[in-house]
Structures are given as C-alpha cells and as structure tokens.
C-alpha positions in Angstrom: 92.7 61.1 105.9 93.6 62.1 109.6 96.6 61.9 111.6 100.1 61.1 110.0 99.5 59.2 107.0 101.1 58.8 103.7 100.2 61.2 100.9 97.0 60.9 99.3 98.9 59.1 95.6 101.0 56.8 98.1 98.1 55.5 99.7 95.9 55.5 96.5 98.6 53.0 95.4 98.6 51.0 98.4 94.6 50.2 97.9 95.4 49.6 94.3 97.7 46.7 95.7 95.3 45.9 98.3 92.8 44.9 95.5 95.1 42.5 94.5 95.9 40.4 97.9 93.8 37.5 98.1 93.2 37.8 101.8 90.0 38.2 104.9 88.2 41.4 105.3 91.0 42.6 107.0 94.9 42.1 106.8 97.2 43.0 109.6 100.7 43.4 109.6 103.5 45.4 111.9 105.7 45.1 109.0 104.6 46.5 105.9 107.7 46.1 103.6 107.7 42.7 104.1 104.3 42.5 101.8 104.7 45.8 100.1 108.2 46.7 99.4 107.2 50.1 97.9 106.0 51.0 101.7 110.0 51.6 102.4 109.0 55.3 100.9 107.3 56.0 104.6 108.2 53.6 107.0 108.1 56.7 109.7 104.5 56.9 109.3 103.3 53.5 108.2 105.5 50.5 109.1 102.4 49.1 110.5 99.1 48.5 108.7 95.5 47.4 109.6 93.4 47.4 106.7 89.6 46.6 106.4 88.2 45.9 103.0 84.5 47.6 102.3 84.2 47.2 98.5 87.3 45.7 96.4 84.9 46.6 93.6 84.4 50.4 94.6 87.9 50.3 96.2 87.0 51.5 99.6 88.7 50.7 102.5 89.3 51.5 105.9 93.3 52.1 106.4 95.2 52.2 110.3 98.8 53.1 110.2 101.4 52.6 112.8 104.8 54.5 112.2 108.1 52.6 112.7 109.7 51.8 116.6 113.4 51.2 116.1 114.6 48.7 118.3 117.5 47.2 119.5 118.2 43.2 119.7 120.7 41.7 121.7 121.9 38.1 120.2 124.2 35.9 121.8 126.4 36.3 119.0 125.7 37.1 115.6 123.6 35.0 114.5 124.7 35.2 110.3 128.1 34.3 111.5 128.0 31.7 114.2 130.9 29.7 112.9 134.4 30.8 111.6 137.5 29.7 109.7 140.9 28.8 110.6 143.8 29.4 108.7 143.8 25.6 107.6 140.6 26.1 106.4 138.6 24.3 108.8 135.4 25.5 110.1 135.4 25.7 113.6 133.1 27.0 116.4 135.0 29.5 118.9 132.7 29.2 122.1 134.1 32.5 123.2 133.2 34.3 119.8 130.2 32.3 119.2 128.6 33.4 122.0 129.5 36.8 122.5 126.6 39.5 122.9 126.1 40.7 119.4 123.3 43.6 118.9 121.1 44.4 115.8 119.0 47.4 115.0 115.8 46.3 113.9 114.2 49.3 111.6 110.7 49.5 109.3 108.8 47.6 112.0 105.8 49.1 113.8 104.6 47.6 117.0 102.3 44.4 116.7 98.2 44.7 116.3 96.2 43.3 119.4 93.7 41.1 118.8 91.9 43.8 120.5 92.4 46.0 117.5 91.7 43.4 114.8 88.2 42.8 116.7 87.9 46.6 116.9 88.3 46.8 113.1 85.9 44.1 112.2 83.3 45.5 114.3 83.3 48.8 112.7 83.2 47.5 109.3 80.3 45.6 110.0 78.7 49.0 111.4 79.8 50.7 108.4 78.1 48.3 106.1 75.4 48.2 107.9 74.7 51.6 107.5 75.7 52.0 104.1 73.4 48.9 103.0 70.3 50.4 104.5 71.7 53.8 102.8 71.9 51.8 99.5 68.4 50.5 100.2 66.7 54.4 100.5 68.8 55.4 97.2 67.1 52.5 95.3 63.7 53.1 96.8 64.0 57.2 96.0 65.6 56.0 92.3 62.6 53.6 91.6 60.3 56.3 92.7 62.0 58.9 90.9 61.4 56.5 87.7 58.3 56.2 88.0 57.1 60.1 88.4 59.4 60.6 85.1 57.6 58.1 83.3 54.4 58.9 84.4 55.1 63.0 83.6 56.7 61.7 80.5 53.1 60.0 79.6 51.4 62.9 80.7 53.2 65.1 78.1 52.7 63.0 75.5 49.2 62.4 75.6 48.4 66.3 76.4 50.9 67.1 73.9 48.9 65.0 71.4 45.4 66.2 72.5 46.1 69.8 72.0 47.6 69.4 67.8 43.7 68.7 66.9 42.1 71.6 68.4 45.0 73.2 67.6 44.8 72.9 63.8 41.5 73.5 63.8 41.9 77.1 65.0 44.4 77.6 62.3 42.4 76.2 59.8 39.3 78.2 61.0 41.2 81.3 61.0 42.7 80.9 57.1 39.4 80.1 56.1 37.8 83.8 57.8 40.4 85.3 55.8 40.2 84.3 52.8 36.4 84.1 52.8 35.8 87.1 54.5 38.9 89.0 54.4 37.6 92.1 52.6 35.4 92.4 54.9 37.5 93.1 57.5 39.2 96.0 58.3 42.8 96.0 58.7 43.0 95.4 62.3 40.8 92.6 62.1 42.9 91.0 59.0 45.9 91.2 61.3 44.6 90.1 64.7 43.6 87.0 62.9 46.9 86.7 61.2 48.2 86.9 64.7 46.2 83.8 66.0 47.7 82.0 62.7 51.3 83.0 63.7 50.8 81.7 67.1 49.1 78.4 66.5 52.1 78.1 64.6 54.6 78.7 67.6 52.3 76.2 69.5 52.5 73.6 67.1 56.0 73.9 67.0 56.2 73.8 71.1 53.6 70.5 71.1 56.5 68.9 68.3 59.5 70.0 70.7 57.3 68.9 73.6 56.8 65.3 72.1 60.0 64.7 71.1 61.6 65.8 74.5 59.0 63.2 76.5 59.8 60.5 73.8 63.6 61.0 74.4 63.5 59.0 77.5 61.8 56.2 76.7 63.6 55.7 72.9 66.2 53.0 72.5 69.8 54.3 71.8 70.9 52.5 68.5 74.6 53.3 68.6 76.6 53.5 66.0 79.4 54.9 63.6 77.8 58.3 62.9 79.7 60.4 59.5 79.6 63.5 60.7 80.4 64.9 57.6 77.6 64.1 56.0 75.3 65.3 58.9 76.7 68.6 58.8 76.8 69.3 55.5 73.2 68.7 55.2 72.4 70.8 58.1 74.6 73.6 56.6 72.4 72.9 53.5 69.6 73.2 54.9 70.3 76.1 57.6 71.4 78.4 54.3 68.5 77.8 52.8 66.5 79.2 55.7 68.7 81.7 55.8 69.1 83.0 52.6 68.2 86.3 52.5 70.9 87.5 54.6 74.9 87.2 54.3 75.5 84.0 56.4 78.8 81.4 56.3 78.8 78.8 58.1 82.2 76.8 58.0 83.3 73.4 58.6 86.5 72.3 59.9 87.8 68.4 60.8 84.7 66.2 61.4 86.2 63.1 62.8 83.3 60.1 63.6 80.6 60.0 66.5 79.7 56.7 68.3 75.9 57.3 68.9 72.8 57.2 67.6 72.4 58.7 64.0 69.2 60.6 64.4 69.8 62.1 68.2 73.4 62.9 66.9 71.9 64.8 63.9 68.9 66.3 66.5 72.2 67.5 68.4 74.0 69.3 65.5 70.1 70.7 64.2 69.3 72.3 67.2 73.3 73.9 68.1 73.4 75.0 64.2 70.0 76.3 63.8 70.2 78.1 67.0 73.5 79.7 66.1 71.9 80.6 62.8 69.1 82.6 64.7 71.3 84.5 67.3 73.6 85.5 64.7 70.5 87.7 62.5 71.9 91.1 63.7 75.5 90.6 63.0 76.3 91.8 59.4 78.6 89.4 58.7 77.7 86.4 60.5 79.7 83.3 61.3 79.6 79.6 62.4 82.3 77.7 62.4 82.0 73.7 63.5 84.8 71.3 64.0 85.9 68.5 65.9 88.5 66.5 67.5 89.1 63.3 68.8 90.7 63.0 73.1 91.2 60.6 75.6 87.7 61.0 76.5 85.8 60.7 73.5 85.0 63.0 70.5 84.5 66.3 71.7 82.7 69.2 68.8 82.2 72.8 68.8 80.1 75.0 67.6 81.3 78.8 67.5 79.2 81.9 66.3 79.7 85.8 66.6 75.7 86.3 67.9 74.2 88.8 70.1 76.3 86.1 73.1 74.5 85.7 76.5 75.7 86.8 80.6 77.4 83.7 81.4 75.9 85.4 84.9 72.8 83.9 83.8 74.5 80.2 82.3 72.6 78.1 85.2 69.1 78.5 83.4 71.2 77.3 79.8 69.5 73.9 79.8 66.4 74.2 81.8 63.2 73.3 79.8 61.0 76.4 78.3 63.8 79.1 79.8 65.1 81.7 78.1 67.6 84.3 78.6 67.0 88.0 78.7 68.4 89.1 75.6 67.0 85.9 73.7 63.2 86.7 74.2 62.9 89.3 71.3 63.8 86.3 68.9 61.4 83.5 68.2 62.0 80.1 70.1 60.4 77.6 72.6 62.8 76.9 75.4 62.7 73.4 74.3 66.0 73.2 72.0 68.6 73.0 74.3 67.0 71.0 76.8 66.5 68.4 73.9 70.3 68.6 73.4 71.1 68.2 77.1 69.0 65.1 77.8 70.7 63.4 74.4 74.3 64.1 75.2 73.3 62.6 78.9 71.8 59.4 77.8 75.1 59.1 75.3 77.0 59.2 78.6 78.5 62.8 77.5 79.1 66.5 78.3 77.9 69.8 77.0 79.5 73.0 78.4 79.7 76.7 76.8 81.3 80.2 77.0 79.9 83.8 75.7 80.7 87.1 75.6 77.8 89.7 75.1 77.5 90.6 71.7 80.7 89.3 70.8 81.2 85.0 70.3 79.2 82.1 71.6 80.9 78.9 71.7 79.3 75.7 72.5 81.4 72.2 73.3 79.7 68.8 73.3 81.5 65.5 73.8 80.3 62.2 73.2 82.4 59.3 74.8 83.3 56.3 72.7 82.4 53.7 75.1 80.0 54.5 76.9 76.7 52.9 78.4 73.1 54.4 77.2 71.3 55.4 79.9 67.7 56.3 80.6 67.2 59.9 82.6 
C-alpha cells in the first residue's frame, strides 16, 4: 500500500465486501459510506474509492482512495423543512422563511472520479493482466517441464535401481559361498575382507529398497483414509524393541488421536521417525522415545521426542535432502534416504514436518497432516 490508505485489516475487509458486489471491472464512487457504511471508520483517507477487480477468485484488486473535502451548501431555505405550522394548525408556506439562505455541511464525500480516471483504471488492468497471463503462461510451461524431468529421473531410478539388486545378490551370494567353501583356507584378513563385501552388499540393497520406494512415491495414488494410529504405533513399538533388545530402550506412547491419509505412507512415516530415533539414541544409557499427538485447527499434528546424540540445528537445511547426512550421524549406519522418504509423504498429504535439537541432549520431531487436504503429486 502507498500513500494514505486505511490499515492493512480495514482494507482486507473492504475486498472481502468487494467480492460480494455484483458490479464491472471496476466500481467508482466519491462516496463510499453510501455502499459500505463500515467505511465511516476512515472517511479522512477514503471517502472516495476506485476499485479495479483482477481476480474475485484470488481476491486481488487494484484500490484508489480519495480522502474526504468538506463542503459547504447553500439552499434557499432548508430544504427538510420547507413548510411550517400555524398555531391553528394549518400548514402554511411563509415566503420569507421558505426561502431564506439556509447552509449545510456536507461531510464523508470525496471529490468525483473523471472519466479520465475510470479510463485510466481500466487501461492498467488490462496491462496488468496482460502481463500476468503471459506470466501464468511461463509458470505452466516451466511446471509441465519440471514434470516431466521428475518423471523421467523418477524412471531412471527405478529401472537402475532394479538393474543393480541382480548383480548385487550375486556378489553376496558369491561371497557366502568362498566362505563357507573355502573359509579355512583363508587367513583371517581374507575371512574378513570378504565379510566386509557381505556387509556392504547389504547396505546397498538396503539403499536400492530406499531408492525404489522414494521414485515410486510420486507416481503412487494417495488412498486416504481413517488411519488408527494406535494400532500403527504399537506395532512399530513392537517391532523397534525387538530390534533393539539387547539394550535398555522405552519407548512411550501418549494420546494417538486419528490420521486422514493413506495407511501404508502413514505407517512408512511413523517407521522411519521411530526407527531412526531408536538408532540415534544407542549411546544414551537410558534411552527414550516418547510419541503423542493432538488434534488443531490445522489438522493432526504428532511428535516424536528422543534423548539421542541431537544434531547442530546450524546444520537443519541439509535435514531432508536425499543421501545427506549430518556430521555427527555418519559413525551410525543409514542411507540418507529416510527422511527424504518422510518429507516427500507429509508433502503429497498436503502437511508439514519441522524439528528442534539440542546436541547430545533431545531431538524432537513434529509432523502434521491436515484433515482436508488435496493429494498432490511432487
């Protein structure tokens, strides 16, 4: 807004009534009240108003105020009173009082538009459109094109992804079969080199699975749904203790009110946040997760809470970014694939995910998952 104007809420509510007017691109009037009796607030700065209408849908506007001119009027006689009554009652008309000079002050009325300005107006909303229609035009171009190199590098993943498992599990398979054939044989170093190459065709089949699920998460249809989040964490809990059980781990679960999404991303969510906490929390001798939710205005928000090794929220811009890790997260096993998984499912449910650590301290993660709100395809 420039110049003198109404505050930024007073004018907000002005184009909220504007939406409902039923009138031409643009409506003129020198005296606002008249149409907008709620415009009495600041008749100083906008007793006048030229308004052109770009978008009802988007509500954007174009707005022209003119403040108020106090004038003077000069009647020949007042004109509410131009008769008066004798003391018999009778109406009469008294020349002499009828037509004396009688003057009104004439307030909350701004001087009248030209048609110079209304012309004025129209032609710069018509150069406004213009330019935002061939704008619209190069966003839909760049979008289409953008769709296109992510489906075509979501193909590509997939079919590398699934080219490298076979090769893959032969050099595992090779590599159980030289020890167990010929393990005596071998000295020590030997033994463990090739346990080595077992352990990391095993990391790489695990990338390849995070890999294939992460290209597929695009393209998937969101089935959404009720989701009992009860359920889903207890068996994750179930499941995460088992992995964990020979070390002193709880893992708590407070109010788990409903999701509206779809089941198995939901549950790919919780897996990755749980498990994750589960890992970072290995040095702590009493570790701790604690998940619970609660439903807002917005939608279901949960969070997930652990006392891990934390993170340098210095370093909280790389969080979601695919196969990155964080400095103090590289001595424990993972593929940088987890989160970005998470990230890309809370999008297409329309949602957030934001976090907070401390080093060595608490890591707590917050995801939210509107109730209604469209899938979309990233």
């Amino acid at each position: 807004m420039m110049g003198k104007t109404p505050s930024e809420k007073e004018v907000v509510a002005l184009t909220d009534w504007l939406k409902t007017v039923d009138s031409d691109p643009v409506l003129q009037t020198a005296k606002l009240i008249d149409l907008y009796p709620q415009a009495m607030d600041y008749t100083n700065v906008a007793s006048g108003l030229l308004a052109v209408t770009l978008s009802r849908e988007l509500d954007e506007y174009v707005l022209w105020f003119r403040p108020e001119q106090i004038q003077q009027v000069t009647w020949a006689g007042n004109p509410e009173k131009p008769v008066s009554v004798d003391n018999d009652g009778q109406r009469r008309i008294s020349p002499r009082q009828s037509f004396a000079a009688w003057a009104e002050i004439v307030r909350a009325t701004a001087d009248s538009w030209s048609e110079t300005d209304v012309t004025s107006a129209l032609k710069l909303r018509e150069d406004i459109l213009q330019v935002v229609n061939k704008q619209a035009n190069e966003v839909r171009l760049l979008n289409n094109l953008l769709k296109e190199a992510n489906d075509e590098l979501d193909a590509f993943s997939y079919t590398v992804s699934h080219d490298l498992r076979t090769p893959l599990s032969s050099i595992r398979c090779y590599s159980e079969i030289l020890i167990e054939e010929y393990g005596t044989e071998f000295d020590e170093d030997a033994r463990g080199l090739l346990q080595k190459i077992i352990d990391s065709s095993d990391r790489m089949r695990a990338l390849i699975r995070h890999i294939l699920y992460y290209s597929r998460m695009g393209r998937l249809e969101i089935k959404r749904q009720s989701v009992d989040m009860s359920d889903v964490l207890k068996q994750i809990r179930e499941d995460v203790l088992l992995d964990e059980r020979s070390r002193k781990l709880t893992v708590t679960i407070g109010k788990a009110p409903d999701i509206q999404g779809d089941p198995m991303m939901v549950q790919q969510v919780f897996q990755n946040l749980i498990t994750n906490a589960a890992k970072y929390t290995r040095l702590a001798e009493d570790a701790q997760i604690r998940i619970d939710g609660n439903v807002t205005d917005e939608g279901t928000v949960y969070r997930v809470t652990d006392n891990g090794i934390g993170f340098d929220m210095k370093q909280a811009d790389r969080m979601f970014d695919l196969f990155k890790r964080l400095e103090n997260a590289r001595s424990f096993e993972g593929t940088g694939v987890g989160l970005a998984v998470v990230k890309r499912i809370i999008d297409r449910h329309g949602g957030k995910i934001w976090f907070d650590s401390v080093p060595g301290t608490e890591t707590t993660f917050w995801v939210l998952f509107p109730d209604n709100a469209v899938a979309t395809n990233d």
